[in-house]
PLY file of the C-alpha trace (Angstrom):
ply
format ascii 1.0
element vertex 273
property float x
property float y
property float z
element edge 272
property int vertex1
property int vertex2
end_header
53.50 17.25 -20.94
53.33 20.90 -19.44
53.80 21.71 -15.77
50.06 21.84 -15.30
49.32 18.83 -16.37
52.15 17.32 -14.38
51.04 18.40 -11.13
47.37 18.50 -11.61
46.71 14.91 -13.85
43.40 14.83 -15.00
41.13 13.63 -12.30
40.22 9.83 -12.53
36.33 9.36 -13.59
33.98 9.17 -10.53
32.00 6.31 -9.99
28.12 7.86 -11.03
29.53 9.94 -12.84
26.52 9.51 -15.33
22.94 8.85 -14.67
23.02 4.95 -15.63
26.27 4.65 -13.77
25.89 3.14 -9.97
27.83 4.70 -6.56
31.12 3.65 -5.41
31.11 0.21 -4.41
27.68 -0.58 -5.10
25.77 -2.89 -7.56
22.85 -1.67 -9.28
20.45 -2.81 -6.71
22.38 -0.63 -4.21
22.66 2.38 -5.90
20.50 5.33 -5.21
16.29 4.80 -6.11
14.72 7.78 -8.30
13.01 9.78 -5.97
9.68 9.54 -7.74
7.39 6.75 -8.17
4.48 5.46 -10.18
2.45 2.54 -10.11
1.85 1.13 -13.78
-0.26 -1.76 -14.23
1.67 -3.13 -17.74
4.02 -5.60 -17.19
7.54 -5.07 -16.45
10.71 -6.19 -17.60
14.17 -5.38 -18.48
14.49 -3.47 -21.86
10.78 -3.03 -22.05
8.97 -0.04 -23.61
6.14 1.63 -21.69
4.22 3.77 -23.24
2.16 6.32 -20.50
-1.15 7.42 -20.60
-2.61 11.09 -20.65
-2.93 10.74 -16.46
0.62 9.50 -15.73
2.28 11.75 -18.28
0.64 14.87 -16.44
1.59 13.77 -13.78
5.57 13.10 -13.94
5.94 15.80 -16.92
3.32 18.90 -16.01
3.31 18.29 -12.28
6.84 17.06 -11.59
8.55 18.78 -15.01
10.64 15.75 -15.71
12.12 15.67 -18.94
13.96 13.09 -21.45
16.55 11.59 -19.65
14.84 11.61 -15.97
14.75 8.54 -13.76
11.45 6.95 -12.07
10.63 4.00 -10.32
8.02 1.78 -11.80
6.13 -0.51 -9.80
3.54 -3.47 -9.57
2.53 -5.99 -7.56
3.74 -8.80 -9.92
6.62 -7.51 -11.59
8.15 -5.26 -8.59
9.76 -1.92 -8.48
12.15 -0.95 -11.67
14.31 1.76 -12.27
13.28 3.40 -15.88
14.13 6.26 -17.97
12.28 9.07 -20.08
12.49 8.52 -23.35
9.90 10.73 -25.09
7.81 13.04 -22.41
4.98 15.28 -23.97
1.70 16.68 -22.29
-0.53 13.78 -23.04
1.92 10.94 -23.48
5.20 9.68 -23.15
7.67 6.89 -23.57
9.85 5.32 -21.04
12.58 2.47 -21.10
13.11 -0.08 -18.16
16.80 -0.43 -16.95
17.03 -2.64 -14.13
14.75 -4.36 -11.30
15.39 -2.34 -8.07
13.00 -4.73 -5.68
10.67 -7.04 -6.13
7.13 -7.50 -6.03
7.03 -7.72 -1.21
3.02 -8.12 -0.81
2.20 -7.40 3.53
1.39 -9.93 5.81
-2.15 -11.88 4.71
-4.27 -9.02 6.84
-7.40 -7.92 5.49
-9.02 -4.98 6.64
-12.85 -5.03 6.89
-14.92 -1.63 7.55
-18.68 -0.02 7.34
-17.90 2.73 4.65
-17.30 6.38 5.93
-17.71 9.57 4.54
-15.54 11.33 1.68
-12.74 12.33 3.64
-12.57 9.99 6.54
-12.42 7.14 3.95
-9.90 8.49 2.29
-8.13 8.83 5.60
-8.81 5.07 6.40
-7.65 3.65 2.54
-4.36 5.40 2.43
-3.55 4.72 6.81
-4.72 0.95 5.51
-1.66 0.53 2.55
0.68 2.68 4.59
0.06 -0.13 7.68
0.28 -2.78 5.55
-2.95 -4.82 4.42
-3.46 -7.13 0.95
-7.38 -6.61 0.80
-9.67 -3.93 1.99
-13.07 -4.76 2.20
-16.27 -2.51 2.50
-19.02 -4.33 4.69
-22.33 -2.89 5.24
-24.38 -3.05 8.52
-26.99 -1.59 9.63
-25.40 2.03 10.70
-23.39 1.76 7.71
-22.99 5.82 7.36
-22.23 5.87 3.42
-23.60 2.82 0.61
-22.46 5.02 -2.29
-19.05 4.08 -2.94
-16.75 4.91 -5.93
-14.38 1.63 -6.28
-12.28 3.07 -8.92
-11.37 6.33 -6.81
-10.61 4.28 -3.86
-8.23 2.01 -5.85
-6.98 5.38 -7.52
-5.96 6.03 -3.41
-4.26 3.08 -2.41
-2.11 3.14 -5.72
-1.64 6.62 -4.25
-0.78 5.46 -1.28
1.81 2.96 -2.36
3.47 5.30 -4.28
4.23 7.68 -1.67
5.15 5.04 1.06
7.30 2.71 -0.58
5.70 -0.17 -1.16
5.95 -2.39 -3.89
2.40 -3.92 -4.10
-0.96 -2.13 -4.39
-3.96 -3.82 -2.26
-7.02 -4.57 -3.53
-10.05 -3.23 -2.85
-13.14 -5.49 -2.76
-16.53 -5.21 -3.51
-18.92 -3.84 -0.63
-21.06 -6.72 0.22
-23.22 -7.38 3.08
-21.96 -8.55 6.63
-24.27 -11.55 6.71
-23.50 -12.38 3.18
-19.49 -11.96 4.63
-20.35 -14.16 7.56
-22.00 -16.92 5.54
-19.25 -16.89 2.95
-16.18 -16.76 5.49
-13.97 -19.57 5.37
-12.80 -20.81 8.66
-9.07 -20.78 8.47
-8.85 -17.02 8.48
-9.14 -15.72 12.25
-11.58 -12.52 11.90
-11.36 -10.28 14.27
-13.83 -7.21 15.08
-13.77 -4.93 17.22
-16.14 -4.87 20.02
-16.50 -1.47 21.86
-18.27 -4.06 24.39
-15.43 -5.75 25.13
-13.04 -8.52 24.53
-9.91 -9.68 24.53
-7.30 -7.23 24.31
-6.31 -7.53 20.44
-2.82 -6.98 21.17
-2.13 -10.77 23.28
-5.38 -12.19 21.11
-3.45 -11.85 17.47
0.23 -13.17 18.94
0.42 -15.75 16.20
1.32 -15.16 12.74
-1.74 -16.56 10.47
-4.24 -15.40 7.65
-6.25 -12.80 10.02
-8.68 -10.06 9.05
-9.87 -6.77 11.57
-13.34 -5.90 11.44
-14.06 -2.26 11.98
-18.15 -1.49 12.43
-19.97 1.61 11.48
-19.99 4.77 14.20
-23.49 3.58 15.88
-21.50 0.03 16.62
-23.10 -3.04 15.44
-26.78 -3.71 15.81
-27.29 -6.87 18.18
-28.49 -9.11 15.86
-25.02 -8.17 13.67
-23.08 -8.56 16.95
-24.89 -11.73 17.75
-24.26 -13.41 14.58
-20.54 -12.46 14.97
-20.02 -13.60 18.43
-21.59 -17.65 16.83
-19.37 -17.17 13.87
-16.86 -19.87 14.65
-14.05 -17.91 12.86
-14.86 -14.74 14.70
-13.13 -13.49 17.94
-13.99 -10.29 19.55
-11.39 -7.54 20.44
-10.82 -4.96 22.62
-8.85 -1.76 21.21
-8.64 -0.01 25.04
-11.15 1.67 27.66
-12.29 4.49 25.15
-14.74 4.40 22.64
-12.55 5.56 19.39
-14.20 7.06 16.08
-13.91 4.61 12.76
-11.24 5.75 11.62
-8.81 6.10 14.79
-9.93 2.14 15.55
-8.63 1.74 11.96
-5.07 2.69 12.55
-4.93 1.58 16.03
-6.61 -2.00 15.12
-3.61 -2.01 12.25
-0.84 -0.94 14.59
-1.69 -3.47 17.34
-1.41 -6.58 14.76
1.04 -5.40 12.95
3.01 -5.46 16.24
1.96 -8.81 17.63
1.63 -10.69 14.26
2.71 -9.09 11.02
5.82 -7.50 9.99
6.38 -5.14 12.57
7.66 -7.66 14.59
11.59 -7.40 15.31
11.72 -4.42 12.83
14.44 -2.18 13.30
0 1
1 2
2 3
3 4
4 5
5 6
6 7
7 8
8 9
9 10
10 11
11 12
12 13
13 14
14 15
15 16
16 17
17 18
18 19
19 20
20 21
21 22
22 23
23 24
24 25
25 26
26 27
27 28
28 29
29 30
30 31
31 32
32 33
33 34
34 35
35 36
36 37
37 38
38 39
39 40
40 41
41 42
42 43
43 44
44 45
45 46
46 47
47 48
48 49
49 50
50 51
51 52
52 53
53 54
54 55
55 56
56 57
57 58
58 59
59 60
60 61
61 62
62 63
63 64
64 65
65 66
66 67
67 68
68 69
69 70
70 71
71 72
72 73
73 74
74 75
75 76
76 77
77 78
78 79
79 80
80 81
81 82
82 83
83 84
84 85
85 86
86 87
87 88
88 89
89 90
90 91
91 92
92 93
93 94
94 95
95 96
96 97
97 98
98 99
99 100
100 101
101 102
102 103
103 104
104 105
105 106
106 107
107 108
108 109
109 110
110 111
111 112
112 113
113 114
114 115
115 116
116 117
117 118
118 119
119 120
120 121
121 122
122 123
123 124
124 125
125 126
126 127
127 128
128 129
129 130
130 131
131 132
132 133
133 134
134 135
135 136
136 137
137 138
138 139
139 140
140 141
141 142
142 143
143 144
144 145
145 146
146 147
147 148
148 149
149 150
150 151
151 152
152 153
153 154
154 155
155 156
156 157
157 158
158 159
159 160
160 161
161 162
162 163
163 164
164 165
165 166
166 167
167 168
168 169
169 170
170 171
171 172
172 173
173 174
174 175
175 176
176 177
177 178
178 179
179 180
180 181
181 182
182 183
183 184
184 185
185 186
186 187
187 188
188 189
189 190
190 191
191 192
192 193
193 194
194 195
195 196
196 197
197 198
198 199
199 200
200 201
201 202
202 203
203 204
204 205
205 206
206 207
207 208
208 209
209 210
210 211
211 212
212 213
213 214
214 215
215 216
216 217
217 218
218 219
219 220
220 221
221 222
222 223
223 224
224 225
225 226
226 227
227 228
228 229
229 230
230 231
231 232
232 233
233 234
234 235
235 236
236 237
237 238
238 239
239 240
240 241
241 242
242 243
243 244
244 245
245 246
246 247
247 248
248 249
249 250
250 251
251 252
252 253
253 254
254 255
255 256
256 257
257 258
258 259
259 260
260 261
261 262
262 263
263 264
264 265
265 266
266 267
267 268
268 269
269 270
270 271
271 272
């Protein structure tokens, strides 16, 4: 042994030292998430092979420029969040392997958001503030100063799987067919409270929703609800009206602010640190 190598020894190997390894001290679960995301409806499991389509592999090898040998976290709402790596990446397709579950499938408190349908951009606002709050269903209902009937389902689901990705969570709502607020009233089953807001007044929604249970928030159209819809709402046995404060607030704002106040009171807000 020379007198280098005597008093500098060859360093001991670091713990991550390679992109499979873990940190320090830490299992697998606790070791550092890829920092990109992407939903994948396929199932997931440990070992398994999926294959991307034309969308996804723009999107993680054109837009991001990954290459063989990157990390990402694949998600869905059964199978959870995994850690995977590229295996083949090419402009139209690629190949990735999973490695090991990172979380599991964590769907949000049973809330439900219901809403008269905006225009392009404020409903795009209102899906992704919905996921990022934390709701399981969104539903379009239309009224009678419903501002927008022409709805694309598939580009709104194409947002909240946006959504999810960029926020964290490991479960993609669903969004529901519009349908018709009597049809929703005659169809509503009892055990889940619904709430809508009432620019007329109500209880205040943050004292009304203290109790954890299956709950949906009702959101109406800009012109309000007509008072025959507001009538039938008021006799719906399931149905408690809700103030959201002395101001009249567009769609959109009662959206978040409708989200925020349950959250708070009921869902998983509550104790959050």
């Amino acid at each position: 042994m020379n007198r280098s190598d005597s008093e500098n020894p060859a360093p001991e190997p670091s713990c991550g030292s390679t992109p499979l390894e873990p940190a320090c001290g830490s299992t697998p679960l606790e070791s550092e998430r890829p920092r990109i995301r992407l939903h994948i409806s396929q199932p997931l499991a440990r070992d398994g092979v999926v294959m991307l389509e034309r969308d996804a592999a723009n999107y993680l090898f054109n837009v991001m420029r990954l290459g063989i040998g990157a990390q990402v976290a694949l998600f869905n709402s059964t199978d959870g969040e995994w850690r995977a790596i590229v295996l083949k990446a090419g402009k139209r397709a690629g190949e990735l392997r999973l490695l090991e579950p990172l979380r599991p499938a964590s769907p949000p408190p049973d809330l439900w958001l219901l809403f008269a349908p905006l225009k392009k951009a404020r409903m795009d606002f209102v899906i992704e503030k919905a996921v990022e709050l934390g709701v399981r269903q969104i539903h379009p209902v239309l009224t009678r100063y419903t501002q927008s009937e022409r709805l694309r389902l598939d580009r709104m689901q194409a947002q909240a799987v946006e959504a999810a990705e960029q926020c964290g969570m490991v479960y993609v709502p669903r969004i529901v067919e519009p349908v018709a607020l009597a049809k929703l009233l005659a169809d509503w089953e009892e055990a889940r409270r619904l709430y809508f807001c009432d620019e007329r007044g109500g209880a205040p929604l943050l004292s009304a929703c203290a109790k954890p249970a299956p709950a949906a928030i009702l959101i109406g159209p800009e012109g309000g609800f007509s008072t025959e819809e507001a009538q039938a709402l008021y006799e719906h046995p399931a149905c408690a009206p809700v103030s959201l404060g002395p101001r009249i607030l567009r769609a959109e704002t009662a959206v978040v602010a409708a989200l925020t106040l349950w959250q708070a009171s009921a869902g998983d807000w509550r104790g959050a640190s």
